[in-house]
N, C-alpha and C positions, 0 to 999 in steps of 0.2 A: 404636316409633319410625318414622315415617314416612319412607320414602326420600327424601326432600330435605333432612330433617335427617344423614341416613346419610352421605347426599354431604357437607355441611355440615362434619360431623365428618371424615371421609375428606383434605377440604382444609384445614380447619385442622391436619392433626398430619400432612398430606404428609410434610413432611421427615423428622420422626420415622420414619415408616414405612418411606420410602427411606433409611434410614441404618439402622435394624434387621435389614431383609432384607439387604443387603449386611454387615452384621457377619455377623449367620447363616449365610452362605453361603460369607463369606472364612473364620469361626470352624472350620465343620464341614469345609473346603478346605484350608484349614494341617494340621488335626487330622490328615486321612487322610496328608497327605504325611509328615507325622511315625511314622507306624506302619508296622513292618516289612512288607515285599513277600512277600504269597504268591503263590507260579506254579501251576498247576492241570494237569497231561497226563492223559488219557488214553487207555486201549490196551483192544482189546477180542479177544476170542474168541469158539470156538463149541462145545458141547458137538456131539459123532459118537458115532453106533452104528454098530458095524456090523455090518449085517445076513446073517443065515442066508442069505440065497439073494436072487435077485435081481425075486422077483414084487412085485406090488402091495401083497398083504397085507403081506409081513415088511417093505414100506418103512415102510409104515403103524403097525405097531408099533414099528420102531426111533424114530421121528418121537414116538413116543406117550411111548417110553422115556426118550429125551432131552429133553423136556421134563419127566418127573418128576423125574430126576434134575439138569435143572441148578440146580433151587429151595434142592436140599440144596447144593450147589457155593457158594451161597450165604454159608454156614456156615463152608463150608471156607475163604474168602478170609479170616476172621477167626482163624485158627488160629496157633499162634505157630512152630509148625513153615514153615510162609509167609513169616512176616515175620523167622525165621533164616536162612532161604535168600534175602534177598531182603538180610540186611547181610552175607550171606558174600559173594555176588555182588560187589557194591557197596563192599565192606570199611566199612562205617558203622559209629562210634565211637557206639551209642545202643541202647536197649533193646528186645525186642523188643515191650513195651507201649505204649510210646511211640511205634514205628515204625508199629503198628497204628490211630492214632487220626490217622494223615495221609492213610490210603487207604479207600476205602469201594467196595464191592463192590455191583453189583449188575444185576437181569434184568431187559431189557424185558418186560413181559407179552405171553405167547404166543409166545415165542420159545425159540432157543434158546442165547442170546446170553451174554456175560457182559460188562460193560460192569468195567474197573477205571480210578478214578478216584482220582489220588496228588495230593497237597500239597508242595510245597518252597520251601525261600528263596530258591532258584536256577532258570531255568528248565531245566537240564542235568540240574538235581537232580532236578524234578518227572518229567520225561522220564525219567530212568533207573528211576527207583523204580519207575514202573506197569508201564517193559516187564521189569522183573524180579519183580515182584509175580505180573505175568501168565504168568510162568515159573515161577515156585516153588509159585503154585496148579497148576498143568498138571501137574508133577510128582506132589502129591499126590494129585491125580483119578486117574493113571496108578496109583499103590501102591494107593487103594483099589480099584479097579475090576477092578485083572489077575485072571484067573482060573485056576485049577491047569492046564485042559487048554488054555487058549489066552494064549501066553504072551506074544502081543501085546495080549491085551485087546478088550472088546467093547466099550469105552467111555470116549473120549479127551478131553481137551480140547484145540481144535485153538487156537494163537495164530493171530488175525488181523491185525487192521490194525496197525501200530507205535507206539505212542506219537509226538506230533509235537510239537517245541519251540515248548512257548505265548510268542508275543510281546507281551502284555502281562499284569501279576498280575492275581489272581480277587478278590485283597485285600487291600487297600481300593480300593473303586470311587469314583475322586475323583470324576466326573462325579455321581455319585446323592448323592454324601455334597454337593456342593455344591446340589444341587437341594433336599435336604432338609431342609439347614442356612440354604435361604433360605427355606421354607416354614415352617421355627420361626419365623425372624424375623420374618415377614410377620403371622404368629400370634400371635405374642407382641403386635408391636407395633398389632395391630387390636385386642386384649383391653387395652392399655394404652388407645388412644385415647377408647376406648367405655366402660370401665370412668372415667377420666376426667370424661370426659363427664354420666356417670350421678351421678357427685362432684360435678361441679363447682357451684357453688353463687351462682356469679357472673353476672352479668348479661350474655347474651352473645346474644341475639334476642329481638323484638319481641311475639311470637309465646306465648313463654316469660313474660315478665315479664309482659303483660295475662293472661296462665293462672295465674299468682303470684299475683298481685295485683288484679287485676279492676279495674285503673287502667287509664282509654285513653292511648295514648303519642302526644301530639300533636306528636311531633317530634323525628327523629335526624340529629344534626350529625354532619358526617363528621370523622377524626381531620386537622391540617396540622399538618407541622412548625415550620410558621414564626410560628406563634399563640407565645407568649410573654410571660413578665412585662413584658415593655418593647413586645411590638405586638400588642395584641388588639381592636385593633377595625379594622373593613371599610371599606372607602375609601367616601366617601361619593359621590354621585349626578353624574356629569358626569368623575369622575376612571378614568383606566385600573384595572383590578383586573386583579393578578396570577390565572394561570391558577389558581394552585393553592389561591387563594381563593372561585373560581366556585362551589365545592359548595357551602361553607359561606355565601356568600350566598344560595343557591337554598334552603337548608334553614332559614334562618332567615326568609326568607319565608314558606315552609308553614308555620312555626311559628305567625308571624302571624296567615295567614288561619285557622291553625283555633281560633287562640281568638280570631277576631272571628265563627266560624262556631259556636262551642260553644250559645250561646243565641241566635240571631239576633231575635228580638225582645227579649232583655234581655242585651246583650251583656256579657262584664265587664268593667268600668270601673278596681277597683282591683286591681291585679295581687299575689302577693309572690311572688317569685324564691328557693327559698332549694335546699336538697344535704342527703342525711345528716350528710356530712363535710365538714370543710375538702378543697380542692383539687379537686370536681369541677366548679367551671368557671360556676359559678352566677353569679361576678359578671361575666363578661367575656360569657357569653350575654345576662344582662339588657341590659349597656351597648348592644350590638348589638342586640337584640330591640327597644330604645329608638332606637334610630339606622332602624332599617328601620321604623318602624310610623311614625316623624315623615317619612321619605322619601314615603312616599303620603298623606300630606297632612293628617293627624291631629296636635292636639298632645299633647305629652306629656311629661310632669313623671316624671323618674328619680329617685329619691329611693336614700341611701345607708342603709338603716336599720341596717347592722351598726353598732351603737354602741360593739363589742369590738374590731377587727379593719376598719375601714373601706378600702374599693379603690378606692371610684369616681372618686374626684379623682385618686388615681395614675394611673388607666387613662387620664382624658381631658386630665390635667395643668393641673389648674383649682387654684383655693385651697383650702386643706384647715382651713382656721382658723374658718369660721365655720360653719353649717347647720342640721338638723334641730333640733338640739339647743338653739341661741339661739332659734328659734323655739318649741320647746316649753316654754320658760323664761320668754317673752315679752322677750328680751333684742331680736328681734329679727322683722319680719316676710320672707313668701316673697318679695317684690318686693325687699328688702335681700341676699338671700343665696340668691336662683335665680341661677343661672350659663347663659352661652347659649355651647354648644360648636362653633359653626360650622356649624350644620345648623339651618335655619328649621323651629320648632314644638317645637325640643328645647331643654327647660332644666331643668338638671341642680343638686338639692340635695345638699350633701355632707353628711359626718355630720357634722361642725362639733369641737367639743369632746367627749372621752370620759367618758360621765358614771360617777358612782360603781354605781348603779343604773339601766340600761339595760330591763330588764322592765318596770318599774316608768313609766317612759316613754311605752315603745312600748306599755303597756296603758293609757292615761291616757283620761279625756274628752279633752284635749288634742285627740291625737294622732287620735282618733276625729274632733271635728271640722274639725280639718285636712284629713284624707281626703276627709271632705264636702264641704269648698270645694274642694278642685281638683279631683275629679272630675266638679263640674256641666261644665267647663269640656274637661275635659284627659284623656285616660288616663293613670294613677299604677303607675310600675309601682316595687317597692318592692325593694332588694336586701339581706335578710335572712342573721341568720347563719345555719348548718347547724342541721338540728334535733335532734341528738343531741346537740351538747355542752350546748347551751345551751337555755331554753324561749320565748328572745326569738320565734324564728321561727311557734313556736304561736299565740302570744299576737296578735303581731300579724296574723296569718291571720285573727283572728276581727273584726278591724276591717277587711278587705280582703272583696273577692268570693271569695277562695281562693287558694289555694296553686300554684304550679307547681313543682314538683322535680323538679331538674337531674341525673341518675347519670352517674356514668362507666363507659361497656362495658369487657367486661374486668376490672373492680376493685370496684365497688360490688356486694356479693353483695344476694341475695335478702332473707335473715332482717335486712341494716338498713335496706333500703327497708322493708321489715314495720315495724317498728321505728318510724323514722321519718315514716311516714305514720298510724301508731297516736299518736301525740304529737296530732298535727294532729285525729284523729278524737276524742280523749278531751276536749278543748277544745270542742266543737261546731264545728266550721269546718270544712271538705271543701278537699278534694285535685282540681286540676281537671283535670290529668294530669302527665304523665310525660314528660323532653325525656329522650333518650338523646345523652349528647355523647362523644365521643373515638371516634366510631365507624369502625374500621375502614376502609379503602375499599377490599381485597381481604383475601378468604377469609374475613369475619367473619361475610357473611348480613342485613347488617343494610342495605346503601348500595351500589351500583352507579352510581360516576361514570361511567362510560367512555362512555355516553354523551353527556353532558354533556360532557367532556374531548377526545369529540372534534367536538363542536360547536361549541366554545369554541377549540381550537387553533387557526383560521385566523384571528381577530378579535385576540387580547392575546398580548404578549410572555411568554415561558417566564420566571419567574423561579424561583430554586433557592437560597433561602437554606437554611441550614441550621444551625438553634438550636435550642440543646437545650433541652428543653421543664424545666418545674420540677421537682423531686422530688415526689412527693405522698407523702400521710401512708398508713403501711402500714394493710391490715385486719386486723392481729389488734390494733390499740390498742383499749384496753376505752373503758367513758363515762368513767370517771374520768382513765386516760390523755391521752383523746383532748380533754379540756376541759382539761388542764393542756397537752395542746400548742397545743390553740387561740389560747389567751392569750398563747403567744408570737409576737413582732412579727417574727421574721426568715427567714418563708416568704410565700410569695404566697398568696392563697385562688384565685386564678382566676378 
């Protein structure tokens, strides 16, 4: 994975991250305060010889002496005779095996030292125990050591330093247990994001779905709240546009220019708009795609071809009585039932009447030389149904110059764009690319307004509606599902 995609991942699952680590860290932080205080003293000695006489040499062997012997002294701090002297002392209610597994004995190397280091739940406690541990060993070095003719002994353990009352316990260390407990978290939740990531099977960069699919993507709309079943189309030319519609005007231009730049000596003429699924937005792109390509000076004929499920007369609020469909009946021609929506060079055919057989239509000679007449004149851009429920949007592709399909970031996975553009390629027709809509406009990777936005802030008024956008239909609906929810009339297709 490339580090731009690392950052990429890193920014979409932020907050997860920072909310992991801080559980981890509060997690393993409570934990320690919850588990009994151990306090830690201790007291040290020193193993003495002493010496025959007062020259060089016998210093030199006493020095020799006590270090061989305080290795074994060792030994002796683990003795139970130690750890009875040490609850006689102390009067401790506890055994003397158990009194022995709180104290641990031991030598600097090259010394002649003896370090004793006690445990308790108190720090009174821990402090008493090593400086009588280190008394009841001293003792015993004294019994082994005495010898018949010198009844002070050649070899003592002398007590040093005191034990000192430790002011904070040895355990639990809350400072490391919180450092460590954030470093789980941090871990856990960077193998969540990536591992995620490595899942996730959704259409979520530009980058990714032309590496998918080997489709060029000629165009990604940014996500606006205020797009909706009741206001989906862009103010037209001379009118203020809300700020928070700027992207999505700027983005359905490039849409334009690169399919009037796809074949620039044989541009195409007939368009079809259509999605895998209901609800990504295929009709409310067309409508717009048609409203910007008649703004610069071209005409164009928007046709409603969904004969199941038709939006476009909703969206621009024209008659929904008559269209496509008297004309392919010969009930009626295009000069009887083109509609002109307020915008010079756009006129908009609805689907008229719901026929019984809709494929059957839109694959007709009909329909074929309809296409022919209005595109000597006009670009035809065609709004199709999705192409998994239904096979209308195939069929009519192969009467068109190709296909453009609309996905939704975030929700359209990979295997039904496959899927979907496989429909289109079994028909002989091609796919002429790919719009990406609902795209993000922070942390997705796909659309950076912020330029734009702030280019645009000193010229148009802030507006801030806030509507709730439709439900869309979930991805695990199978084809069968997803064509019996198609059929019904009480969602928006978008």
């Amino acid at each position: 994975m490339e580090f731009k995609s690392q950052l990429r991942v890193l920014r979409a699952h932020w907050l997860i991250i920072v909310v992991c680590t801080l559980i981890g860290a509060a997690g393993l932080g409570l934990w320690a305060q919850l588990q009994p205080k151990v306090y830690t003293a201790e007291a040290s000695g020193y193993v003495a010889v002493t010496a025959s006489s007062s020259d060089a040499g016998s210093a030199l062997i006493a020095d020799n002496l006590a270090k061989a012997k305080v290795k074994s002294y060792i030994d002796v701090g683990s003795w139970r005779a130690v750890a009875e002297s040490a609850i006689t002392k102390l009067g401790l209610e506890t055994t003397p095996e158990a009194l022995i597994g709180q104290v641990t004995v031991t030598n600097p190397i090259d010394t002649v030292n003896i370090n004793v280091r006690a445990d308790a739940g108190t720090p009174e406690g821990a402090r008493d125990l090593a400086q009588a541990w280190l008394a009841g060993l001293s003792e015993q070095v004294a019994k082994l050591d005495q010898s018949a003719d010198e009844t002070d002994g050649t070899i003592r353990l002398v007590e040093g330093d005191s034990a000192r009352l430790p002011d904070a316990p040895s355990y639990p260390n809350t400072r490391l247990m919180i450092l460590f407990g954030g470093l789980a978290g941090l871990m856990a939740a960077l193998i969540y994001a990536f591992a995620r990531h490595a899942l996730d099977r959704r259409i979520r960069s530009v980058e990714a779905l032309e590496r998918e699919t080997d489709i060029a993507v000629v165009g990604t709309i940014p996500f606006e709240k205020s797009f909706s079943s009741d206001r989906r189309l862009l103010p037209v030319s001379g009118t203020a546009m809300p700020r928070g519609l700027f992207g999505i005007s700027e983005a359905i231009r490039e849409l334009r220019s690169n399919i009037q730049f796809m074949d620039v000596d044989n541009p195409p003429r007939v368009l079809v708009m259509t999605s895998p699924l209901p609800g990504d937005g295929k009709s409310t792109t067309s409508a717009n795609l048609a409203l910007t390509i008649a703004q610069s000076g071209q005409p164009v004929y928007l046709i409603d071809a969904d004969l199941r499920r038709p939006m476009l007369a909703s969206i621009f609020g024209v008659i929904e009585g008559a269209g496509l469909t008297d004309i392919l009946a010969r009930r009626a021609t295009v000069d009887d039932v083109a509609q002109d929506v307020g915008v010079v060079g756009l006129r908009m055919i609805a689907a008229g009447r719901v026929p019984p057989n809709p494929s059957e239509l839109l694959g007709s000679a009909r329909m074929r030389d309809l296409l022919t007449q209005l595109s000597q004149d006009a670009i035809v851009i065609l709004d199709a149904p999705p192409l998994l429920p239904v096979t209308d949007a195939a069929i009519l592709s192969t009467q068109a110059d190709g296909a453009i399909v609309v996905v939704s970031a975030g929700k359209t996975t990979f295997d039904l764009l496959k899927r979907a553009t496989a429909t289109v390629d079994k028909v002989g027709a091609r796919v002429l690319g790919i719009v990406i809509n609902r795209v993000p406009k922070r942390g997705g990777g796909y659309y950076d307004d912020r330029y734009a936005r702030e280019y645009y802030a000193s010229t148009v008024p802030d507006e801030t509606e806030d509507i709730a956008k439709a439900e869309d239909p979930p991805e695990s609906l199978t084809p069968t599902d997803t064509r019996r929810r198609y059929r019904r009339t009480d969602t928006t297709n978008g």
